[in-house]
C-alpha positions in Angstrom: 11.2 -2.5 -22.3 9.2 -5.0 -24.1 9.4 -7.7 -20.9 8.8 -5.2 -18.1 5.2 -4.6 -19.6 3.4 -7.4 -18.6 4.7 -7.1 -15.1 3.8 -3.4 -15.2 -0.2 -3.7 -16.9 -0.4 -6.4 -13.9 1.1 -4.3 -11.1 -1.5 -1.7 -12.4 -4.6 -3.6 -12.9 -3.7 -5.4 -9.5 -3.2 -2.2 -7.5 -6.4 -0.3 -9.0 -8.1 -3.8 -8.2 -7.4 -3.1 -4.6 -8.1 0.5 -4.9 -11.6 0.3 -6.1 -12.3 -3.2 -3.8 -10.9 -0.9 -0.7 -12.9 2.1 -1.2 -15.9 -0.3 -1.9 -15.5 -2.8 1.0 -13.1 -1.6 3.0 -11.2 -4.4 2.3 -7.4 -5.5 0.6 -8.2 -9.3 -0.4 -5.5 -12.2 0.3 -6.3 -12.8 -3.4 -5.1 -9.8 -4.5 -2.4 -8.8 -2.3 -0.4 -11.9 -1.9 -0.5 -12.0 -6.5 0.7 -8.5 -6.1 3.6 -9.3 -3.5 4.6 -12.3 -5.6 4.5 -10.7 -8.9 7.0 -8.1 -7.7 9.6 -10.1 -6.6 9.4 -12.5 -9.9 9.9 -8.8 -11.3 13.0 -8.4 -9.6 14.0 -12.1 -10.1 13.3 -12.1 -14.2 14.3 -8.5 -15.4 16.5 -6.7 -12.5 18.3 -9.4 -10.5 20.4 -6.6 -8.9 17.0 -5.2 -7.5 15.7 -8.5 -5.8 17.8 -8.0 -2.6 16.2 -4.6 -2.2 12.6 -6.0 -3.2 13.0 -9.0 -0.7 14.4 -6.1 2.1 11.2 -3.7 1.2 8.6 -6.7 1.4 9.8 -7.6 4.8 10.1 -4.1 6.0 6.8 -2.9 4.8 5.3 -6.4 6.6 7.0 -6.0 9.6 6.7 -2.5 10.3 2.9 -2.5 9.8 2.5 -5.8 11.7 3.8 -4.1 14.4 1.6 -1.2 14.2 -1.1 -3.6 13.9 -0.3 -5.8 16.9 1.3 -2.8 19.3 -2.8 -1.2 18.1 -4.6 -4.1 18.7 -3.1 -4.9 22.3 -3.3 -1.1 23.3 -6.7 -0.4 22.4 -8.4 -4.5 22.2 -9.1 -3.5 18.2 -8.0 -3.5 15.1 -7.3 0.1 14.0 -5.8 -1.1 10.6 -6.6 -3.8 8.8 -3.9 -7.0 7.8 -4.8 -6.3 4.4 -2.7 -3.2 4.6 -0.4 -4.7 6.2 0.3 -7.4 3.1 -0.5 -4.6 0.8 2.4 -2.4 1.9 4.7 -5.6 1.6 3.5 -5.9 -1.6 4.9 -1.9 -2.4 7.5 -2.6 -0.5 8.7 -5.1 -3.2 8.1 -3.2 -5.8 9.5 0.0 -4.9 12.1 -1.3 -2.5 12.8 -0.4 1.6 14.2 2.8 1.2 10.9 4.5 -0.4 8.8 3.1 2.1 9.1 5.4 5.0 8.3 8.7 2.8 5.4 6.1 0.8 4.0 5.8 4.5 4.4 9.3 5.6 3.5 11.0 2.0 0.1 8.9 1.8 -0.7 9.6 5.7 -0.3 13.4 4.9 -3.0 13.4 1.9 -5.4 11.3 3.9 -5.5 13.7 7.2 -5.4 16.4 4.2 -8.4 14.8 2.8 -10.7 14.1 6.2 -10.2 17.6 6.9 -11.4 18.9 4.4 -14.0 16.4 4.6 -14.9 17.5 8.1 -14.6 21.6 7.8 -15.8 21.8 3.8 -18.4 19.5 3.9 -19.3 19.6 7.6 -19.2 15.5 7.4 -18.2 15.4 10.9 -19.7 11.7 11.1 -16.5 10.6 9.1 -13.9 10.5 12.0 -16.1 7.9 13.4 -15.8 5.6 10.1 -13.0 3.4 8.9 -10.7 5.0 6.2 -9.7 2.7 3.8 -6.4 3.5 3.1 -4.6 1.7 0.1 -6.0 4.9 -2.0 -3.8 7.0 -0.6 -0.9 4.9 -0.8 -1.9 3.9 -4.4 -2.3 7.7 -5.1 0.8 8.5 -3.7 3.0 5.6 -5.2 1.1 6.7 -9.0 2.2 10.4 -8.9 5.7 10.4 -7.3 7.3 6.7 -7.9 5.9 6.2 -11.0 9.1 8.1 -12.8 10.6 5.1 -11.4 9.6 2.6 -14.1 
């Protein structure tokens, strides 16, 4: 219990880090990202050896399945319509909380953001916002704190 704390105060102060710096900026920072992606496979490697396979698998899933939204976006449209920073930064879940939560991380955290523009659009009559970027490693962040975080 004792060793799985300082991994855990860091995989929290990291991940509100990029929470506040993506609602700010619009940006998830290399600096903070690639610690976070790191951190959690020395997690796996120090205190749960049985977990780093599945921490290894869910950083390269979450990397490659966003790159290829990124790059399949980028080529269709000739612009970015997410950023690499979300791409790293769902790697970075991904070895945390392993392959197999990804897909319902992704699909959980995609239903409270259209939740949340639309009732920014029809409550608020901020119809300006669908022309803005959403930052979205909030929602993920959000979603991973209230439903994975039984998992610790």
């Amino acid at each position: 219990m004792y060793m799985t704390l300082p991994f855990l105060l860091f995989y929290c102060g990291f991940s509100l880090a990029l929470c506040w710096h993506d609602l700010r900026y619009g940006l998830l920072p290399d600096r903070l990202t690639c610690p976070l992606l790191w951190l959690g496979l020395l997690f796996y490697l120090c205190l749960m050896p049985t977990g780093l396979e599945n921490a290894v698998w869910g950083a390269i899933a979450g990397y490659l399945a966003f790159a290829l939204v990124y790059w399949v976006y980028r080529g269709v449209r000739g612009y970015e319509g997410l950023g690499y920073g979300d791409v790293k930064f769902l790697a970075a879940l991904g070895a945390w909380h392993g392959w197999q939560s990804l897909p319902q991380l992704v699909f959980m955290a995609t239903l409270i953001a259209c939740a949340t523009l639309l009732l920014r659009v029809v409550i608020f009559n901020h119809r300006g916002v669908m022309n803005n970027p959403l930052p979205f490693g909030p929602f993920w962040l959000q979603r991973v704190f209230t439903v994975d975080g039984k998992r610790f």
